[in-house]
Phi, psi and omega in degrees: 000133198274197182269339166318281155334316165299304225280309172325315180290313176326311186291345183297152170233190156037241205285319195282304191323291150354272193310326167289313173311299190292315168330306164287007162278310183300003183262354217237347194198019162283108168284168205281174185287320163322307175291329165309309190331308221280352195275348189264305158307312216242353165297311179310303217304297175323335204240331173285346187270320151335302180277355151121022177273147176301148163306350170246348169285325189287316198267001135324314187286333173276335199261302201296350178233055160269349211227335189288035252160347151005271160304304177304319192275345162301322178291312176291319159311315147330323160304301172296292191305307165316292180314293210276297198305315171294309187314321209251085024047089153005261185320325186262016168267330187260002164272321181282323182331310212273278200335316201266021153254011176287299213273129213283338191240179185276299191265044168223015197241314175322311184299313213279296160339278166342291165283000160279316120005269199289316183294283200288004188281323200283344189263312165217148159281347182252352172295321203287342189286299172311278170336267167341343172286270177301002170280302185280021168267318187272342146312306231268324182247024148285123190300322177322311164223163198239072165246139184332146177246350156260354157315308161327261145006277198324286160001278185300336168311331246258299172342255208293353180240036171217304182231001203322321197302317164270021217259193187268331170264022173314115162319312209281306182295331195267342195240010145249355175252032169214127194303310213295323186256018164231126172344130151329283189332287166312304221292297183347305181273324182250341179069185156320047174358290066158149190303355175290323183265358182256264172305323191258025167299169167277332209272310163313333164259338158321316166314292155004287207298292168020259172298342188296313210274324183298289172340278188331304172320314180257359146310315184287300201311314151359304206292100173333142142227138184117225200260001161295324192273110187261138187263204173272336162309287137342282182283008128096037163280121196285108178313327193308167191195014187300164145272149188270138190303157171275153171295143172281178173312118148257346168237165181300341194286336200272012171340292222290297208268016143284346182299133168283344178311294187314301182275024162259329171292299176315322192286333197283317179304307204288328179302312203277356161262344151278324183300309190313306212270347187261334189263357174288311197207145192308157221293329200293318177301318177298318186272343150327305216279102175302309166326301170300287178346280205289336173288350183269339169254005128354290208242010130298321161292311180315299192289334169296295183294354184079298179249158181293317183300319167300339188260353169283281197336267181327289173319299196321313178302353198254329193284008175291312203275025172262329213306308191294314172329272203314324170263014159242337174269013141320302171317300173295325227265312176278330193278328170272012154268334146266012189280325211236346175242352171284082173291111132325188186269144198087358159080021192231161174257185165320285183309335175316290204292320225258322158324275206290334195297305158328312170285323170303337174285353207083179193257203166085170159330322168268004158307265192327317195268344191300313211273334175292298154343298213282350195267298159314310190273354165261317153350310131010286162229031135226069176287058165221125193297310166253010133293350166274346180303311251256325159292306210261321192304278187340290158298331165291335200282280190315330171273338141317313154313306197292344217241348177082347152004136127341111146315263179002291175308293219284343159282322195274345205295326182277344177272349205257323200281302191316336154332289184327279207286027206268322181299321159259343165264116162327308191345289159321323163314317165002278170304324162299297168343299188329280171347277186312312188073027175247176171252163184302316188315339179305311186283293216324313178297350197285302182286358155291305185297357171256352161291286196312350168258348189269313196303323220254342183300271167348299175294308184320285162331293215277337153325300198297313232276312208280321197258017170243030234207133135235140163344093191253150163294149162294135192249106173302054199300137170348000000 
């Protein structure tokens, strides 16, 4: 950081001062996200060998559950891919134009990003990424105002680094209330879910309210100003944000992919197969179902673009931001095999033993915050919300069970949590980054500092919020 740059900071006060301190340590000593994973892995390899497991029971478990996430991480690319493709739609792109001339000031312009953010986060998180993205590059080129563009960054963070979790795409909530994508093995301990016991508690939107509003707070406040405010211009960021024209037709064959027919026919068929599934089978279920879910905004995007060829453009751009997804979650995928499949001495696995240590606290409010604890910090190095369920969901679930927990509860308890290191591990950024065309170190002081107000907030909730719950059993459907 030059003297410059000191002095500047030197002028901050309360929150912004804060936010600036961390930003230059994290530009300066932050690793790429790909390294918590692989630092994670090798922490589990270590801690199954502790316990007294063979070396060949851990790496059976790492080579043979290397692949077992298979599905789930095409759905989670999915997810990311579907998000971007609608965001960057004509019709939602000329929406963020008119959005980004409402906020009259720089740092009510910081807040205003954060909730918009965080409001489209509950429908998709990776829409939310993109979007958010793209509000603030068209905030960022207004002549009018001077706001920070990594505050900004941050902002658009807030979806996925605050609440994504209580939203309609929670990995965790979506892949326990659908039978088809969860291990024999869980589905045993925990049944069927459905978003009535997850997302649409009261206590869960309540949750919701919460963080939207403590975010926002600290998001306006936060926001550099004065000789502090580095724009885009500054970090030596391109603004253009025009779309590239389509090629005309050269041959009669390409009819087809200029045509508006084709993706209008697809959208009326998928409309008339979701009205078929709401009128068929309870409404919870349908909006539960990650597969419907991705194919309606799939084929929302198609129908945004118009033509097939504009809507292939638009994916091929969007498939970048899958990357970090498709090569870590491999990764998770061996740490929870070997968390669930390396037998220690005494015949238990990890998960086993961290079963009984759960089950030994009780039930109640100190249940809830241990699990929450335990949650933020394996977040960490597995920051992903259902491939980290999917390590934890055994043992946590079956310790909630043995203690009378709420199920239900004891999933948001983990969606309330997962958040949290989302704000300190890059991983998820990704896709934003991509958008901003910044590094994670650009954000990460901004979005630590919003850690450091959601834990104690966060422990707080799933303490009060845990003790209005009762025990229901699980229900296994046929």
């Amino acid at each position: 950081m030059t003297s410059t740059q000191l002095k500047q900071d030197s002028t901050q006060k309360g929150l912004a001062r804060i936010a600036q301190g961390l930003a230059g340590w994290t530009q300066k000593w932050f690793p790429d996200a790909f390294v918590f994973a692989l630092g994670g892995l090798v922490l589990v390899a270590l801690a199954a060998l502790a316990i007294g497991a063979s070396p060949k029971a851990v790496a059976d478990s790492f080579g043979n559950g290397f692949w077992d996430l298979t599905a789930f991480t095409l759905q989670m690319a999915m997810v990311v891919l579907t998000g971007y493709v609608v965001a960057t739609s004509p019709l939602v792109a000329r929406i963020i134009d008119r959005l980004a001339q409402i906020p009259g000031t720089a740092r009510t312009a910081v807040s205003f990003v954060a909730v918009l953010a965080m409001a489209v986060s509950f429908l998709n998180w990776g829409l939310s990424l993109v979007f958010g993205g793209l509000l603030a590059r068209a905030i960022a080129r207004r002549k009018d105002l001077t706001a920070d563009y990594r505050a900004l960054g941050a902002a658009a963070f807030m979806g996925l680094g605050a609440v994504w979790a209580l939203g309609l795409s929670s990995s965790a909530a979506q892949l326990q209330a659908t039978k088809a994508s969860l291990p024999p093995a869980l589905l045993k301990i925990t049944g069927v879910l459905d978003f009535g016991a997850t997302i649409f508690t009261w206590q869960s939107l309540l949750t919701l309210a919460v963080l939207m509003v403590l975010t926002a707070f600290i998001a306006h406040f936060s926001a550099p100003q004065g000789g502090a405010v580095r724009t885009a211009a500054d970090l030596g960021v391109d603004l253009d944000d025009q779309p590239e024209e389509s090629e005309s037709r050269q041959r009669p064959g390409e009819w087809l992919e200029y045509s508006r027919i084709l993706p209008a026919l697809a959208g009326v068929l998928t409309l008339g197969w979701l009205v078929s599934q709401f009128l068929t089978l309870p409404a919870l279920s349908v909006v539960s179902s990650l597969n419907a879910y991705l194919l309606v905004f799939l084929v929302l995007g198609l129908v945004l673009h118009g033509t097939p060829r504009k809507f292939l453009q638009a994916v091929a751009k969007a498939v970048p931001a899958t990357a970090g997804i498709l090569v870590q979650y491999p990764l998770y995928a061996a740490m929870a095999a070997i968390l669930t499949k390396a037998p220690g001495s005494g015949g238990l696995t990890i998960s086993e033993h961290l079963a009984h240590f759960f089950t030994s606290i009780g039930g109640g409010g100190a249940f809830a915050v241990v699990i929450a604890v335990y949650t933020a910090l394996l977040g960490i190095f597995v920051p992903s919300g259902g491939g980290k369920w999917l390590v934890e969901a055994p043992y946590v679930m079956q310790s909630a069970t043995d203690v009378h927990m709420n199920l239900g509860w004891t999933v948001q308890v983990y969606n309330i949590a997962e958040a949290l290191p989302n704000l300190v591990n890059p991983f998820f950024m990704l896709p934003l980054l991509a958008v901003l065309k910044l590094r994670a170190r650009d954000l990460v002081g901004f979005t630590f500092l919003q850690f450091m107000f959601h834990l104690p907030v966060v422990l707080v909730l799933v303490w009060l919020l845990g003790m209005t719950f009762e025990f229901v059993p699980p229900v296994v459907p046929h």
